[in-house]
PQR file with spaces between the fields and no chain letter, atoms N, CA, C, O and H, PARSE charges and radii, in Angstrom:
ATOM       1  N    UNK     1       0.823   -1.206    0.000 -0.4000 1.5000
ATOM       2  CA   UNK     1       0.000    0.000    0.000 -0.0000 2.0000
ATOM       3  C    UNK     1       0.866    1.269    0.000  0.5500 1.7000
ATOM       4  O    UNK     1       0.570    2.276   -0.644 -0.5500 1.4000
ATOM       5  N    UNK     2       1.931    1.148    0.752 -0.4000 1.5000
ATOM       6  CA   UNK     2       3.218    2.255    0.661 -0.0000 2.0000
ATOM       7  C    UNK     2       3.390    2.725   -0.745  0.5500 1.7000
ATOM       8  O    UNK     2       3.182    3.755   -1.386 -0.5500 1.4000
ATOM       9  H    UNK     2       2.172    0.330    1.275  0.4000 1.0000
ATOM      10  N    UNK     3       4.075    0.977   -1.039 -0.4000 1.5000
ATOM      11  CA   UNK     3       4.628    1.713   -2.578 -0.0000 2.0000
ATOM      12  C    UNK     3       3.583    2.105   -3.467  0.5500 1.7000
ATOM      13  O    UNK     3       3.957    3.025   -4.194 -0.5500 1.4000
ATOM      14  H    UNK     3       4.244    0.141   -0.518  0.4000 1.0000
ATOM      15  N    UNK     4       2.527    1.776   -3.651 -0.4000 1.5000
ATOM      16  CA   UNK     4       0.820    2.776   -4.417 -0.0000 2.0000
ATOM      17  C    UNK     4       1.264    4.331   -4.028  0.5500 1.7000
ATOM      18  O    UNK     4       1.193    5.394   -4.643 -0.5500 1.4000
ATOM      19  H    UNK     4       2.223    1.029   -3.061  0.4000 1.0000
ATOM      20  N    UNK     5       1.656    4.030   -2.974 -0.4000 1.5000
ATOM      21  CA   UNK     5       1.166    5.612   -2.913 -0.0000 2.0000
ATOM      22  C    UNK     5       2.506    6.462   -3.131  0.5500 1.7000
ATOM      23  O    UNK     5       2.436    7.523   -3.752 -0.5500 1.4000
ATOM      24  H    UNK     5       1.714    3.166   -2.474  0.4000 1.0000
ATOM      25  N    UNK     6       3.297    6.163   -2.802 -0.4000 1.5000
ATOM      26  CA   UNK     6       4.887    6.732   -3.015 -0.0000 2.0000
ATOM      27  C    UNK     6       4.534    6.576   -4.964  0.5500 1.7000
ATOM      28  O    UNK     6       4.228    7.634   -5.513 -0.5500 1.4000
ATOM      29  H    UNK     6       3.354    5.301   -2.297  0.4000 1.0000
ATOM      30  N    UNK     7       4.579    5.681   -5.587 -0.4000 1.5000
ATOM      31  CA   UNK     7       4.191    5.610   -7.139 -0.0000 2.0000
ATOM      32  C    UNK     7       3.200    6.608   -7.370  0.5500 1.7000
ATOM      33  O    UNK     7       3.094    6.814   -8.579 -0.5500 1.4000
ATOM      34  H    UNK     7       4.827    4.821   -5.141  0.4000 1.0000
ATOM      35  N    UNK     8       2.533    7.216   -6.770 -0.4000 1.5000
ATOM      36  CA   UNK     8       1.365    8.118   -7.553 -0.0000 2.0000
ATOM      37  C    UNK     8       1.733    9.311   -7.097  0.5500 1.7000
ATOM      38  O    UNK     8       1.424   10.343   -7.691 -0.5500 1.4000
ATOM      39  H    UNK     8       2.620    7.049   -5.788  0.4000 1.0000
ATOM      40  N    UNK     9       2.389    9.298   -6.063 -0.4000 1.5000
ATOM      41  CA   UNK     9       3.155   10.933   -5.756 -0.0000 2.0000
ATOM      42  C    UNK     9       4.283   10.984   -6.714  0.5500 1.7000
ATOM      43  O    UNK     9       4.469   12.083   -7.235 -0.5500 1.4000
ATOM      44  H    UNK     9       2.640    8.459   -5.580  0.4000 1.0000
ATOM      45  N    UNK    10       5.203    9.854   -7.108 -0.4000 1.5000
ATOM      46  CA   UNK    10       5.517   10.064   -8.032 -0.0000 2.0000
ATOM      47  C    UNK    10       5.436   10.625   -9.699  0.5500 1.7000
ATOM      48  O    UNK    10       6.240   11.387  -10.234 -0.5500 1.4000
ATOM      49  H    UNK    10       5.052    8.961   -6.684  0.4000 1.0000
ATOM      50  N    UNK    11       4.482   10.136  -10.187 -0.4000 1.5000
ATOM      51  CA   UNK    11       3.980    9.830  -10.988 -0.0000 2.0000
ATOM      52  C    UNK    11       3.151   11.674  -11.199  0.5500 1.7000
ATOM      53  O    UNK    11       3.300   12.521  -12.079 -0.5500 1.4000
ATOM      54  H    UNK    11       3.828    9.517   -9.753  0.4000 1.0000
ATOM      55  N    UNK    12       2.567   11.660  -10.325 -0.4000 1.5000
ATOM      56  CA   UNK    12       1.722   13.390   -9.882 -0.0000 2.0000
ATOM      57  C    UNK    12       3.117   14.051  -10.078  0.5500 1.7000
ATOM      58  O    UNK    12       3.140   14.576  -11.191 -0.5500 1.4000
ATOM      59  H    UNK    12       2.446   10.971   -9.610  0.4000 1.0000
ATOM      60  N    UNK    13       4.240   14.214   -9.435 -0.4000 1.5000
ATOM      61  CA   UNK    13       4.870   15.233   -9.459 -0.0000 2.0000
ATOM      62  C    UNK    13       5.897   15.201  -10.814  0.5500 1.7000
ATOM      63  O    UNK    13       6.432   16.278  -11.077 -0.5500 1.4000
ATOM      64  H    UNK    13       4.222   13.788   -8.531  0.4000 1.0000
ATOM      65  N    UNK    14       6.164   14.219  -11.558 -0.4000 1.5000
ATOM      66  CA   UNK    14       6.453   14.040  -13.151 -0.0000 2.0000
ATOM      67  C    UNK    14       5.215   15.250  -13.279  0.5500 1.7000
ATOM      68  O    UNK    14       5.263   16.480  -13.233 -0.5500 1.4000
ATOM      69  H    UNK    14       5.729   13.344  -11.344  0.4000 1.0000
ATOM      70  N    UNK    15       4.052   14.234  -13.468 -0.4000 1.5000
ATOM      71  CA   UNK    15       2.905   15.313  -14.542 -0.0000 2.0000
ATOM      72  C    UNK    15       3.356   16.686  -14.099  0.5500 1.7000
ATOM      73  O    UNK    15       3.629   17.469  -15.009 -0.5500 1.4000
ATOM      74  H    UNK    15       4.013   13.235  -13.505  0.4000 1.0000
ATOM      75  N    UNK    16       3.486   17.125  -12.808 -0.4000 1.5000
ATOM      76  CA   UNK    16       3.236   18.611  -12.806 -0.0000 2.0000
ATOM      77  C    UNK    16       4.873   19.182  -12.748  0.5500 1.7000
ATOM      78  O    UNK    16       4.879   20.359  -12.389 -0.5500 1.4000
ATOM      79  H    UNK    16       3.265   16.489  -12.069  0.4000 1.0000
ATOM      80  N    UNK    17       6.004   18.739  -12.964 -0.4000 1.5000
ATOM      81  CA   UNK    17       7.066   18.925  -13.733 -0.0000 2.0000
ATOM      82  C    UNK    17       7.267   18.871  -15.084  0.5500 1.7000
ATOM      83  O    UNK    17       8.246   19.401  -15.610 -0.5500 1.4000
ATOM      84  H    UNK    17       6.000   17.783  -13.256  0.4000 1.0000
ATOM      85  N    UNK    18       6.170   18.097  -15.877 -0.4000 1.5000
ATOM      86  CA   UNK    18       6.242   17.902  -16.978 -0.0000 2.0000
ATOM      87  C    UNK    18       5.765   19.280  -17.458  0.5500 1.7000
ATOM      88  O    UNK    18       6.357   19.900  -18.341 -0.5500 1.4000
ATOM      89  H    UNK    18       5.375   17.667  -15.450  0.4000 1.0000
ATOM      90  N    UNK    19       4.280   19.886  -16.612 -0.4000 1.5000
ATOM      91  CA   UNK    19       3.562   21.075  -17.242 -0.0000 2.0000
ATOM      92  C    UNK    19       4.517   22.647  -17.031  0.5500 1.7000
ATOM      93  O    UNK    19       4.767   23.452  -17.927 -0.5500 1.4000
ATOM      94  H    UNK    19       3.799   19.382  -15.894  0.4000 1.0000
ATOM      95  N    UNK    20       4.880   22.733  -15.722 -0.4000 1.5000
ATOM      96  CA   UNK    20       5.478   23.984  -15.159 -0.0000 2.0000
ATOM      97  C    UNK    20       6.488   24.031  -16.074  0.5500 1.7000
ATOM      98  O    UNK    20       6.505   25.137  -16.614 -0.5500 1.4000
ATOM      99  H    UNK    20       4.677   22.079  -14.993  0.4000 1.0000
ATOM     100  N    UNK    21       7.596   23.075  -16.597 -0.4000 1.5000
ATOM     101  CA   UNK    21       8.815   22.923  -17.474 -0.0000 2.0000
ATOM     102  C    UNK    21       7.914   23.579  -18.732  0.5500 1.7000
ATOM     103  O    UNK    21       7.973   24.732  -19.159 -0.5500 1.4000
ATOM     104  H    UNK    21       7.583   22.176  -16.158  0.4000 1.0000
ATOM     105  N    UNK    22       7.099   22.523  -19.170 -0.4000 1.5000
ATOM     106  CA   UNK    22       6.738   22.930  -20.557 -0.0000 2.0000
ATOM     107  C    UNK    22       5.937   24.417  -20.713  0.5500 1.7000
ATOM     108  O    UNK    22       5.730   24.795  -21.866 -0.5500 1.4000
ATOM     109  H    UNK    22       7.051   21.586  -18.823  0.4000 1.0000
ATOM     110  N    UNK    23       5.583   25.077  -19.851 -0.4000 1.5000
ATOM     111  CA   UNK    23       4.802   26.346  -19.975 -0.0000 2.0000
ATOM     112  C    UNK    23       5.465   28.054  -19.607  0.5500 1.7000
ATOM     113  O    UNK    23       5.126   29.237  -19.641 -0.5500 1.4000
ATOM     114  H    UNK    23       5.751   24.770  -18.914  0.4000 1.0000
ATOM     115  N    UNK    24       6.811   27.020  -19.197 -0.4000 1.5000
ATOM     116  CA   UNK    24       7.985   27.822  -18.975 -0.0000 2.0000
ATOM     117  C    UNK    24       9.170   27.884  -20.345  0.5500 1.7000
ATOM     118  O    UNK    24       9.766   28.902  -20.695 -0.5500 1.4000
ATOM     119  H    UNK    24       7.086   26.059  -19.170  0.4000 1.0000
ATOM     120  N    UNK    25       9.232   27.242  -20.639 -0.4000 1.5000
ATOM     121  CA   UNK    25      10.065   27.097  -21.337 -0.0000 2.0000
ATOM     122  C    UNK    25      10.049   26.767  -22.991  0.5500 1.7000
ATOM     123  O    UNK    25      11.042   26.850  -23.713 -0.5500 1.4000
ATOM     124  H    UNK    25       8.747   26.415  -20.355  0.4000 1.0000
ATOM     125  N    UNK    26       8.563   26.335  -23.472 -0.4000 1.5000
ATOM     126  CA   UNK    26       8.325   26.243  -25.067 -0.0000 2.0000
ATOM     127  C    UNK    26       7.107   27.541  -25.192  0.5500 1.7000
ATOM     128  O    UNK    26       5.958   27.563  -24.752 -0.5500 1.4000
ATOM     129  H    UNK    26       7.756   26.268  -22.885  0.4000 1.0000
ATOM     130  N    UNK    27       7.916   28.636  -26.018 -0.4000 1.5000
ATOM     131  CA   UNK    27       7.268   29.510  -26.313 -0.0000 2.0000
ATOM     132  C    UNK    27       6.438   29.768  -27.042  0.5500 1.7000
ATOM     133  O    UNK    27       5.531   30.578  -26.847 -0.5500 1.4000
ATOM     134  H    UNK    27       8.850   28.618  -26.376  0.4000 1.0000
ATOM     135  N    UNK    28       6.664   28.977  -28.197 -0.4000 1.5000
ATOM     136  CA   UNK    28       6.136   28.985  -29.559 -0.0000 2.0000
ATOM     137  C    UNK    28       5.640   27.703  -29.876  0.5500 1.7000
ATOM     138  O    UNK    28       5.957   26.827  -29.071 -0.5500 1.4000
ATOM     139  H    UNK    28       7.400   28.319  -28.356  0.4000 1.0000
ATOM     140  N    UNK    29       4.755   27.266  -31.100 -0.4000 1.5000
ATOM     141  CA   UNK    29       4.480   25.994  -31.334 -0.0000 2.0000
ATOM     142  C    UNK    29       5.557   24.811  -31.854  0.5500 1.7000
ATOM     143  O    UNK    29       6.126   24.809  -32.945 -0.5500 1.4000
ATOM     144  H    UNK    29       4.498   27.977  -31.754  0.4000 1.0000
ATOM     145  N    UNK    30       5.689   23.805  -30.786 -0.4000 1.5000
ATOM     146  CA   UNK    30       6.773   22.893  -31.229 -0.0000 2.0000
ATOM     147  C    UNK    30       6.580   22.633  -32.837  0.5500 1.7000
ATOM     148  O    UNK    30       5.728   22.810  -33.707 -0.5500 1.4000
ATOM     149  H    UNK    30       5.227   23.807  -29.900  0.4000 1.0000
ATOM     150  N    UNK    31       7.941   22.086  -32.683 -0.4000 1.5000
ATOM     151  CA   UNK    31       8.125   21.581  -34.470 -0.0000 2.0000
ATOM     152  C    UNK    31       8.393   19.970  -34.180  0.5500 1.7000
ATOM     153  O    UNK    31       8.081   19.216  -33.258 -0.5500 1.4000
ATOM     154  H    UNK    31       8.633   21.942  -31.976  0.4000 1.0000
ATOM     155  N    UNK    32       9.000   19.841  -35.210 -0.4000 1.5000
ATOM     156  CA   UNK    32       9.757   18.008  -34.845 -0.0000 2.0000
ATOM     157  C    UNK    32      10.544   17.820  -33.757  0.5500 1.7000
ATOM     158  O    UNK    32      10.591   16.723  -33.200 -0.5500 1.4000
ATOM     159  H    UNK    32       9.253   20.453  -35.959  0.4000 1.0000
ATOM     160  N    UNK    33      11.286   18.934  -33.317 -0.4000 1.5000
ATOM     161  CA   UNK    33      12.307   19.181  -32.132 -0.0000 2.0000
ATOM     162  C    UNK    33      12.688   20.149  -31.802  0.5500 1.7000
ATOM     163  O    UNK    33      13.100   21.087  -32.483 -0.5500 1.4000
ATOM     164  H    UNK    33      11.248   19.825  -33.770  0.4000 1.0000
ATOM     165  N    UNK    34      12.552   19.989  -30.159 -0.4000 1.5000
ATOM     166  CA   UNK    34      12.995   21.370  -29.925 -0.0000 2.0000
ATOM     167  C    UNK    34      14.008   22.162  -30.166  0.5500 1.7000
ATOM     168  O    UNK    34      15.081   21.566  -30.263 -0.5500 1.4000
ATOM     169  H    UNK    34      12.217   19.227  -29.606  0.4000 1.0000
ATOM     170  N    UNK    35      14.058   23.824  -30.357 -0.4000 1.5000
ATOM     171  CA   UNK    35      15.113   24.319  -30.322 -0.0000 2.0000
ATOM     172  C    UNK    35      16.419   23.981  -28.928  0.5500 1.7000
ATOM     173  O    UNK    35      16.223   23.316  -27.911 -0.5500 1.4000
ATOM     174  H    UNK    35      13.186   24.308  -30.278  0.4000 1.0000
ATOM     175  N    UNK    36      17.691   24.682  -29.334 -0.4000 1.5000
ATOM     176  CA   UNK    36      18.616   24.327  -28.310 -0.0000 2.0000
ATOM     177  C    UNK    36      18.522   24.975  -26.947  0.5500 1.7000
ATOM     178  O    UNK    36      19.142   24.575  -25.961 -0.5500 1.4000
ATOM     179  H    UNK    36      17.851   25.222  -30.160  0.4000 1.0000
ATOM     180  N    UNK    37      17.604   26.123  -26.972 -0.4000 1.5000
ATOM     181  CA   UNK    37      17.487   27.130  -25.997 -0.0000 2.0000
ATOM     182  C    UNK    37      16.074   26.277  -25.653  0.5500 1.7000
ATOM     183  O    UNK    37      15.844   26.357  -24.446 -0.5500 1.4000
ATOM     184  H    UNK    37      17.100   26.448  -27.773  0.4000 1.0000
ATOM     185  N    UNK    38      15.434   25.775  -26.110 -0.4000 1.5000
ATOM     186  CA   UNK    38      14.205   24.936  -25.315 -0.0000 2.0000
ATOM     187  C    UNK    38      14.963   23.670  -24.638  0.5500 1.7000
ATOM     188  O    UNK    38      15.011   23.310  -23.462 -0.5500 1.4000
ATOM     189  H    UNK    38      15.621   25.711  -27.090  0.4000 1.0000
ATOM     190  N    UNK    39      15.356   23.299  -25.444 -0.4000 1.5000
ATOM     191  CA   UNK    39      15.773   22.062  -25.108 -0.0000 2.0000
ATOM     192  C    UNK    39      16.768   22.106  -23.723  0.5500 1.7000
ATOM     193  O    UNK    39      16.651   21.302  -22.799 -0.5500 1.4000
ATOM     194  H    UNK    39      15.317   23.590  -26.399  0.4000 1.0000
ATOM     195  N    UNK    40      17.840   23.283  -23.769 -0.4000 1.5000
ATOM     196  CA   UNK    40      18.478   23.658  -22.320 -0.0000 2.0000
ATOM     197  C    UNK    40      17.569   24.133  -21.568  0.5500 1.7000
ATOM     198  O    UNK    40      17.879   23.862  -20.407 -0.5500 1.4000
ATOM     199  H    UNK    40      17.936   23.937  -24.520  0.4000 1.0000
ATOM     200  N    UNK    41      16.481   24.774  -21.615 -0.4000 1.5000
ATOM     201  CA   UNK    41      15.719   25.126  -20.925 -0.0000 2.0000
ATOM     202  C    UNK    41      14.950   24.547  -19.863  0.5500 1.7000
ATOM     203  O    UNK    41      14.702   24.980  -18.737 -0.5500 1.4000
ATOM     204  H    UNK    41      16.229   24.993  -22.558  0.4000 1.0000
ATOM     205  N    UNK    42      14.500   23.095  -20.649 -0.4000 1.5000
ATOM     206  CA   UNK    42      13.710   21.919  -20.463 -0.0000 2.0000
ATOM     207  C    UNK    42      14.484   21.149  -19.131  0.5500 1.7000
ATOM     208  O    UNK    42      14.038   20.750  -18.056 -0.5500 1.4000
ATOM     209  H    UNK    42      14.701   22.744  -21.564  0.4000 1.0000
ATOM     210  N    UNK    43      15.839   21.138  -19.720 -0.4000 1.5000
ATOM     211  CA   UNK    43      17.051   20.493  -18.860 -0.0000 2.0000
ATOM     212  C    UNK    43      16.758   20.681  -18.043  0.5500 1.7000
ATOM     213  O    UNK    43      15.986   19.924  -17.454 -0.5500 1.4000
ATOM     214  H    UNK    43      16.202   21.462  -20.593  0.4000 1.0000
ATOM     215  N    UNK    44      17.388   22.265  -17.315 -0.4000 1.5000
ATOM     216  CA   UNK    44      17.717   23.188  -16.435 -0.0000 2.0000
ATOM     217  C    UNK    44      16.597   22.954  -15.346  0.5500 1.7000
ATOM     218  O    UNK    44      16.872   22.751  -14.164 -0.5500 1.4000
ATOM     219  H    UNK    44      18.016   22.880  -17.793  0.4000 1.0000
ATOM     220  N    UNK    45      15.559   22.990  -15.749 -0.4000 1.5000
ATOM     221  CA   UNK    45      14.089   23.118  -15.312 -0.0000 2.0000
ATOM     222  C    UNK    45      13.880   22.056  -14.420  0.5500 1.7000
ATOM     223  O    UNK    45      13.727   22.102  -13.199 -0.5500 1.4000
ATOM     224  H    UNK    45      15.335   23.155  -16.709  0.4000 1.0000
ATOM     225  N    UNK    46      13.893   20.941  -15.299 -0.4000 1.5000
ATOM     226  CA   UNK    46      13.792   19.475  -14.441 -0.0000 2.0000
ATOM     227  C    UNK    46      14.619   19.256  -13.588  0.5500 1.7000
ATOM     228  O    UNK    46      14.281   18.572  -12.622 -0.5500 1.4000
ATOM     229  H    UNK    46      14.017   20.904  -16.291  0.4000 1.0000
ATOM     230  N    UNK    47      15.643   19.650  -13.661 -0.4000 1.5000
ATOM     231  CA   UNK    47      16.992   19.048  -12.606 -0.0000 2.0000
ATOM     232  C    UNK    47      16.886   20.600  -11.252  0.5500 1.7000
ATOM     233  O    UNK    47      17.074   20.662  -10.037 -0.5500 1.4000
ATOM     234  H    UNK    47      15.918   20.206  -14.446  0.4000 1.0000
ATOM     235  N    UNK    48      16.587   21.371  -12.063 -0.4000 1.5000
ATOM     236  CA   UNK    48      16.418   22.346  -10.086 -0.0000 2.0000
ATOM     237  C    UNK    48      15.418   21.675   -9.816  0.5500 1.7000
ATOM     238  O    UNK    48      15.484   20.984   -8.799 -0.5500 1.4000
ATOM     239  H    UNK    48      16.434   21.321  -13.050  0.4000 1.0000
ATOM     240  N    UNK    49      14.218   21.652  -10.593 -0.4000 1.5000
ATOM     241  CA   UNK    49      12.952   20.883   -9.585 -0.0000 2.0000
ATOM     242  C    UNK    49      13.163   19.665   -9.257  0.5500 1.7000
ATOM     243  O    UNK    49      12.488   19.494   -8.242 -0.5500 1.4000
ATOM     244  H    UNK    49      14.164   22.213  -11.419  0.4000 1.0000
ATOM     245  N    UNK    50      13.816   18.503   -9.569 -0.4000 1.5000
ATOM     246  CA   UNK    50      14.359   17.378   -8.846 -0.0000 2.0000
ATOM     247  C    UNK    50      15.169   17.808   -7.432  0.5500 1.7000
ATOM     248  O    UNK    50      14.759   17.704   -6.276 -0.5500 1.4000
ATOM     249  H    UNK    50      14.364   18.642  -10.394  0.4000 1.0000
ATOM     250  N    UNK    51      16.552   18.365   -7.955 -0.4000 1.5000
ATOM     251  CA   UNK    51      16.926   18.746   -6.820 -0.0000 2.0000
ATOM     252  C    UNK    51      16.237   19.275   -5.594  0.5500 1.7000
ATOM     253  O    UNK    51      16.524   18.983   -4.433 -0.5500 1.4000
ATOM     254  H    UNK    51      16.885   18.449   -8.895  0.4000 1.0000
ATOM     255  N    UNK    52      15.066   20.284   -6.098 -0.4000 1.5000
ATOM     256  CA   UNK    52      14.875   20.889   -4.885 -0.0000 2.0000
ATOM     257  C    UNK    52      13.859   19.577   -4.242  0.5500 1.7000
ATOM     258  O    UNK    52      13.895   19.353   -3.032 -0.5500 1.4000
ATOM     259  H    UNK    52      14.833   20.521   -7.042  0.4000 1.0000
ATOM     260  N    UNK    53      13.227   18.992   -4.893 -0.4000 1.5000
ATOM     261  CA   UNK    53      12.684   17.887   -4.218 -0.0000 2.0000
ATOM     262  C    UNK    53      13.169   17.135   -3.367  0.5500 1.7000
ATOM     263  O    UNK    53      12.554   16.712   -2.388 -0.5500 1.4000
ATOM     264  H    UNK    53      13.198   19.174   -5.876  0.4000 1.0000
ATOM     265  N    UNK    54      15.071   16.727   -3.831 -0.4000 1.5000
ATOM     266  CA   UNK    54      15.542   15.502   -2.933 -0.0000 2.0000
ATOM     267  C    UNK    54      15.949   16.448   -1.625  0.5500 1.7000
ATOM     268  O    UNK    54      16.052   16.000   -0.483 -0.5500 1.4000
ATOM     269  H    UNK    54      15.571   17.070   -4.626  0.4000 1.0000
ATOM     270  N    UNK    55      16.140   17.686   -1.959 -0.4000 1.5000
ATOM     271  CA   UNK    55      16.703   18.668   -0.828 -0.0000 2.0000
ATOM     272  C    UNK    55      15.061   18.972    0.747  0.5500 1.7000
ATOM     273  O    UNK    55      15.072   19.222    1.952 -0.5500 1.4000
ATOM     274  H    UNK    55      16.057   18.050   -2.887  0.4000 1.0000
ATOM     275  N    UNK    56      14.066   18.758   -0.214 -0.4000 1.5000
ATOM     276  CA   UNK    56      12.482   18.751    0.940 -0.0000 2.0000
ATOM     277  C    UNK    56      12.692   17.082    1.121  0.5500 1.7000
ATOM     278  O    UNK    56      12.656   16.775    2.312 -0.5500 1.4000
ATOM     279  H    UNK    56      14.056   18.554   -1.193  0.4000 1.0000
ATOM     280  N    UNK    57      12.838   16.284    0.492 -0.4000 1.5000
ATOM     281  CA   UNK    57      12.648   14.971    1.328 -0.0000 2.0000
ATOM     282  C    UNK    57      13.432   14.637    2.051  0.5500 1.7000
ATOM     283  O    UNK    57      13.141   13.725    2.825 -0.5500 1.4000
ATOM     284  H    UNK    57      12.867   16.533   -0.476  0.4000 1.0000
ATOM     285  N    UNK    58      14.464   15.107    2.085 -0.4000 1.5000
ATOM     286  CA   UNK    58      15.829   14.768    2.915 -0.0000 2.0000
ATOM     287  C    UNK    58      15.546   15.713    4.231  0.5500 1.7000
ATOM     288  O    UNK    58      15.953   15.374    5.342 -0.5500 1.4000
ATOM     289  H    UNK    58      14.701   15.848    1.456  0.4000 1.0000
ATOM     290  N    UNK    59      14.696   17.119    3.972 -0.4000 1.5000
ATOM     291  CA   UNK    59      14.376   17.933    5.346 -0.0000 2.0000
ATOM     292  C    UNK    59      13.208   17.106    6.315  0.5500 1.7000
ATOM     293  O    UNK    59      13.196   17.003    7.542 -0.5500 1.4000
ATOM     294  H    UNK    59      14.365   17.394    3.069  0.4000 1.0000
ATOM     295  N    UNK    60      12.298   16.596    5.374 -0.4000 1.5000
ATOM     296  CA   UNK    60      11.224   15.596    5.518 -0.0000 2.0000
ATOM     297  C    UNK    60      11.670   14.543    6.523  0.5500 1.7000
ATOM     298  O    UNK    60      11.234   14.363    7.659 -0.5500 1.4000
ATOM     299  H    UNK    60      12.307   16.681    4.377  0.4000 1.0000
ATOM     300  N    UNK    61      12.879   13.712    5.706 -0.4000 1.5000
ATOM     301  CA   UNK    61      13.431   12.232    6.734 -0.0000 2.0000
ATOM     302  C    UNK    61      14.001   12.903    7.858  0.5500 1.7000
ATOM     303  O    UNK    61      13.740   12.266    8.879 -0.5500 1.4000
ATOM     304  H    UNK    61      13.234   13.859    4.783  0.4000 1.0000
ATOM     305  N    UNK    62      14.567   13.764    8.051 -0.4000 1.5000
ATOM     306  CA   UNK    62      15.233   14.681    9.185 -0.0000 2.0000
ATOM     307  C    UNK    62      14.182   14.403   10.143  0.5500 1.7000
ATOM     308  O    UNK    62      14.068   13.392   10.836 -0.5500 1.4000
ATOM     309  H    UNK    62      14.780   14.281    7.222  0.4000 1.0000
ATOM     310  N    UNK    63      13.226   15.691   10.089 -0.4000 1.5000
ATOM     311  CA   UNK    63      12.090   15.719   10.851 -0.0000 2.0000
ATOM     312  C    UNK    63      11.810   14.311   11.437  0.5500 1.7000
ATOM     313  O    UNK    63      11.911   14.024   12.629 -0.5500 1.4000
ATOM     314  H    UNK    63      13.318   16.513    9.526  0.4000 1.0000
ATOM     315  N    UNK    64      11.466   13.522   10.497 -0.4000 1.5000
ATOM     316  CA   UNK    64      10.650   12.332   11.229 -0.0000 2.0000
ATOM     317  C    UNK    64      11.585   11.802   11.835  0.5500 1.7000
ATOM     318  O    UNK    64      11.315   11.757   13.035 -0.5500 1.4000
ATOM     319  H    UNK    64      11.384   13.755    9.528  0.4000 1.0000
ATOM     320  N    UNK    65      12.808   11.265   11.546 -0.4000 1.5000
ATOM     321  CA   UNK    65      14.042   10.970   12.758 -0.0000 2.0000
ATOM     322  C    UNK    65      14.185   11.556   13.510  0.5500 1.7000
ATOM     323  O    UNK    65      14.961   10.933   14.234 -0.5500 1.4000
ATOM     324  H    UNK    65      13.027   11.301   10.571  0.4000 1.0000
ATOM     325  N    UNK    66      13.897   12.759   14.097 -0.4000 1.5000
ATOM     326  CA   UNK    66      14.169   13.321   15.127 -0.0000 2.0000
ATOM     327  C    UNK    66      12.759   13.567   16.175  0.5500 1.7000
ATOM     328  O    UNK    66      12.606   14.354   17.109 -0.5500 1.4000
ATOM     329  H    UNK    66      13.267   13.265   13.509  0.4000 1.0000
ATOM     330  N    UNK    67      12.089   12.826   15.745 -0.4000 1.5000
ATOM     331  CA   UNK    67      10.452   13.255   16.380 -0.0000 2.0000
ATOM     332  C    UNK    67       9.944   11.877   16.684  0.5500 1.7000
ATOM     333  O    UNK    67       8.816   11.724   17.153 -0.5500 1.4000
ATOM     334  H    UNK    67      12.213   12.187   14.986  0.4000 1.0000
């Protein structure tokens, strides 16, 4: 039942990394592929919002170890 639910928080926070990235960063109507400035864009985007994620779950496991 854990892993259901750890998988759909997963899964939820893809989708809404997928949208914030893409509404940030493709300006114009895609073509076959993105430009290089989308495409770094896209990068950039996903990896601070990962990071800042492992940086709240790691404040997250803190908390509960210490409580």
């Amino acid at each position: 039942m854990q892993q259901e639910k750890q998988k759909a928080m997963v899964n939820e926070m893809v989708a809404k990394l997928t949208s914030v990235c893409w509404d940030k960063c493709i300006t114009s109507t895609p073509g076959s592929k993105f430009s290089s400035s989308e495409s770094s864009c896209l990068s950039n985007c996903a990896q601070r919002s990962l990071d800042l994620s492992m940086i709240i779950m790691k404040r997250l496991q803190s908390m509960n170890s210490t409580h």
